[in-house]
C-alpha positions as a Markdown table, in Angstrom:
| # | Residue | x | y | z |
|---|---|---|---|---|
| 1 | Unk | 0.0 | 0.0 | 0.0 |
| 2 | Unk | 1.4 | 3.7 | -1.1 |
| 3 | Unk | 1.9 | 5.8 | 1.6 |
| 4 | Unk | 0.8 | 8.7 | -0.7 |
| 5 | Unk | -2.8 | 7.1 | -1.0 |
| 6 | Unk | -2.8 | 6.6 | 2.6 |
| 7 | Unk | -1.9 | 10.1 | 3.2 |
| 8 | Unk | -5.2 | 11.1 | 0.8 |
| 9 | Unk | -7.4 | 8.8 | 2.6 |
| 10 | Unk | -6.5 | 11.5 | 5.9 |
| 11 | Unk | -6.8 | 14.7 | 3.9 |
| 12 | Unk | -10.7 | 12.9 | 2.7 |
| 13 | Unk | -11.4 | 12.7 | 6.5 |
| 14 | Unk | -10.8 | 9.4 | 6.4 |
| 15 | Unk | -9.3 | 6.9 | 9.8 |
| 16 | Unk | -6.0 | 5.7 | 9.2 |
| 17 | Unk | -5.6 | 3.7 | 12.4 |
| 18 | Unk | -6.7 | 0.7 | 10.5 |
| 19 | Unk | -3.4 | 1.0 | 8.5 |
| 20 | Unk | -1.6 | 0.7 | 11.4 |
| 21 | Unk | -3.1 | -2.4 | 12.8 |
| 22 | Unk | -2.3 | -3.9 | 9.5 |
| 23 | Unk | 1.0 | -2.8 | 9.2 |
| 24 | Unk | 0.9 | -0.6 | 6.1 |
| 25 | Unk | 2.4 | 2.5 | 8.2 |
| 26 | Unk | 4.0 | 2.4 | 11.3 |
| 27 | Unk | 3.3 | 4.2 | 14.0 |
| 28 | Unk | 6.0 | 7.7 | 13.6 |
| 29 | Unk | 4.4 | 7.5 | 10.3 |
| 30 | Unk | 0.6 | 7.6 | 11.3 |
| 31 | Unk | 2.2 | 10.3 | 13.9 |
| 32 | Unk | 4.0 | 12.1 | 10.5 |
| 33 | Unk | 0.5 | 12.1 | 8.6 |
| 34 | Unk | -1.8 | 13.5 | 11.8 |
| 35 | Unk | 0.3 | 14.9 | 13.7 |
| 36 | Unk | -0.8 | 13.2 | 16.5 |
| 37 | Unk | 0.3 | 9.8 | 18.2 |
| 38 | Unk | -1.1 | 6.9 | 17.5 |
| 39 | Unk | -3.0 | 5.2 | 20.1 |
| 40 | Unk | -4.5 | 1.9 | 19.8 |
Protein backbone atom coordinates (compact mmCIF):
# COMPACT_ATOMS: atom_id res chain seq x y z
CA UNK A 1 0.00 0.00 0.00
CA UNK A 2 1.42 3.74 -1.13
CA UNK A 3 1.92 5.84 1.61
CA UNK A 4 0.76 8.71 -0.73
CA UNK A 5 -2.83 7.13 -0.97
CA UNK A 6 -2.79 6.59 2.64
CA UNK A 7 -1.87 10.10 3.19
CA UNK A 8 -5.18 11.11 0.77
CA UNK A 9 -7.40 8.81 2.60
CA UNK A 10 -6.55 11.46 5.88
CA UNK A 11 -6.84 14.65 3.94
CA UNK A 12 -10.66 12.91 2.73
CA UNK A 13 -11.37 12.74 6.50
CA UNK A 14 -10.83 9.41 6.37
CA UNK A 15 -9.34 6.87 9.75
CA UNK A 16 -5.96 5.72 9.20
CA UNK A 17 -5.56 3.75 12.41
CA UNK A 18 -6.67 0.65 10.49
CA UNK A 19 -3.36 1.01 8.51
CA UNK A 20 -1.55 0.69 11.38
CA UNK A 21 -3.09 -2.35 12.75
CA UNK A 22 -2.27 -3.91 9.49
CA UNK A 23 1.00 -2.78 9.21
CA UNK A 24 0.89 -0.62 6.07
CA UNK A 25 2.39 2.49 8.21
CA UNK A 26 4.04 2.44 11.32
CA UNK A 27 3.32 4.19 13.99
CA UNK A 28 6.04 7.65 13.61
CA UNK A 29 4.44 7.53 10.25
CA UNK A 30 0.65 7.59 11.26
CA UNK A 31 2.21 10.31 13.94
CA UNK A 32 3.99 12.15 10.48
CA UNK A 33 0.52 12.11 8.58
CA UNK A 34 -1.83 13.49 11.76
CA UNK A 35 0.34 14.92 13.69
CA UNK A 36 -0.83 13.21 16.49
CA UNK A 37 0.31 9.82 18.19
CA UNK A 38 -1.15 6.88 17.52
CA UNK A 39 -3.04 5.23 20.11
CA UNK A 40 -4.54 1.90 19.75
Amino acid sequence: MSIDFIKQMYTWGCDIKGYVVAGSITADQYKEITGMDYTA
